[in-house]
Steps between C-alpha positions, in 0.01 A plus 500: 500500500383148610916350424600784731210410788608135452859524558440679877212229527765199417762660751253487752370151456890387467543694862183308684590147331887545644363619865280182497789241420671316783873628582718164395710359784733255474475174703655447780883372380434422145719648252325418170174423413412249170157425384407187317160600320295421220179617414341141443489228769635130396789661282801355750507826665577302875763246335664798356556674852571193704792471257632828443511550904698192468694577235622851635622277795704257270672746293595671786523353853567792686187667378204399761138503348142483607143351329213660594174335378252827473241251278313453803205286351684287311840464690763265326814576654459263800484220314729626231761526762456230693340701808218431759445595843426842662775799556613539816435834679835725607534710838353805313202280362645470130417181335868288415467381128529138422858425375599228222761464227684816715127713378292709762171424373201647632101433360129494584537130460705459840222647642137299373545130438584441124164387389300787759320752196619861625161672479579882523384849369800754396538672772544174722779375245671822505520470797665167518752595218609815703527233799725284322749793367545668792442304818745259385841445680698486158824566625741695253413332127682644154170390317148436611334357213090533510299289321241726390111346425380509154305776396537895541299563792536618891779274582706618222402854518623516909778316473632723191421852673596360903862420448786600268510169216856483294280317220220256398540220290228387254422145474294383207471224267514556124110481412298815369227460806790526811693732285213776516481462846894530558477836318262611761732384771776724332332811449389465866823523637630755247193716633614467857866585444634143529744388245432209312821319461372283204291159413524148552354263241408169640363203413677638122552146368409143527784229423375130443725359760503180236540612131605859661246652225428876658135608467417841633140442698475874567584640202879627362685832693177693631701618784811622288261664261307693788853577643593661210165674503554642846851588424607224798762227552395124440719374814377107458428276254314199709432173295167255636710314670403144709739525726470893602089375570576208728770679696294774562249283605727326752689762695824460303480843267740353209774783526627349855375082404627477151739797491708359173223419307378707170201641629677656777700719245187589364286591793822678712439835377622682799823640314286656282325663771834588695649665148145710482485660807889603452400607121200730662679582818195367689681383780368632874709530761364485866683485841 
């Protein structure tokens, strides 16, 4: 007797949780939607995004792509892409994102100057996030890529259930303590219907740039062994790399300064993206 109450009890719960969730709406001329995540902050989660928006962009130049920075207390993609200044306002009051290397970029840190703490409760930075999706002049972009904050928490949660998201990506270095945190990341999305497209291991190996010995700081394949886990896609392999560090650091994301060098091949992943989305017929298509 108390299975049989349960069931009706379930249904009803199921009924009241659906009523209470958000109808998603796409923005305003975006096509598809990417998310850059991981569950742990300091993994390379920013470094990844800066470079797959670019790298979307090189491998196809008639594809236009966005960068929006939702990490709104610690925003990186100004500096990452070489940006500062505040967005200009349109005729309808839409802020114009800040363009470089052909990228609309848009983030909380064209907004506060880039050492100003951003000192908000939830609901204040919710509010902010929804500001930058959707009062943005984007124009018509094939990908918006968001760089998500670390963490499973409001941010993530509205921005999964407000618009329609082709697929997050999962950055994470190989180490047991990010790992754990990664899986959390993963299972979020899965519980809010967005497909996770598959990992990205950085930070996987160090190369002595002298006797080019290879000494793996963060421990050997955690990433391809929790992909495997999750039943997921490993869609990068990224090595501790000097060079990926300082051009990060200096505007010049390394797919568009050094574009024939190694670690280019290894951090443009965006093919295995593309081939994905086609595999899982997880492309949108909006007017």
């Amino acid at each position: 007797s108390s299975v049989s109450d349960s069931e009706p009890l379930k249904e009803r719960r199921t009924q009241i949780m659906a009523r209470g969730l958000p109808k998603q709406k796409p923005i305003e001329g975006v096509k598809q939607v990417l998310v850059v995540a991981s569950g742990k902050g300091g993994v390379g989660k920013s470094t990844t995004a800066v470079n797959l928006a670019l790298a979307l962009t090189a491998n196809n130049s008639s594809k236009t792509v966005g960068l929006l920075d939702a990490d709104v207390y610690g925003p990186s993609i100004p500096r990452m892409m070489n940006l500062k200044g505040n967005p200009e306002l349109t005729e309808s009051n839409l802020m114009r994102p800040l363009l470089n290397y052909g990228i609309a970029c848009m983030s909380m840190g064209f907004l506060v100057e880039e050492t100003a703490p951003v000192i908000w409760r939830g609901l204040m930075v919710m509010s902010a996030v929804e500001k930058l999706m959707r009062q943005v002049d984007w124009g018509h972009l094939d990908y918006l890529v968001i760089d998500m904050p670390p963490g499973t928490g409001d941010v993530q949660l509205s921005i999964s259930q407000n618009i329609p998201i082709s697929g997050a990506v999962i950055v994470s270095t190989p180490q047991d303590i990010a790992l754990m945190d990664a899986q959390k990341g993963a299972e979020m999305f899965r519980k809010v219907h967005v497909p996770v497209l598959g990992l990205v291991q950085n930070m996987s190996v160090f190369q002595c740039p002298k006797c080019k010995h290879k000494t793996h700081i963060f421990g050997a394949d955690g990433a391809r062994k929790l992909a495997k886990n999750l039943g997921l896609d490993v869609l990068g392999d990224i090595p501790l790399h000097l060079s990926i560090r300082e051009t990060s650091d200096s505007g010049q994301p390394i797919v568009l300064s050094q574009p024939h060098s190694d670690e280019v091949s290894l951090v443009n992943f965006s093919e295995a993206i593309f081939s994905t989305l086609l595999r899982k017929n997880l492309f949108f298509s909006y007017q």
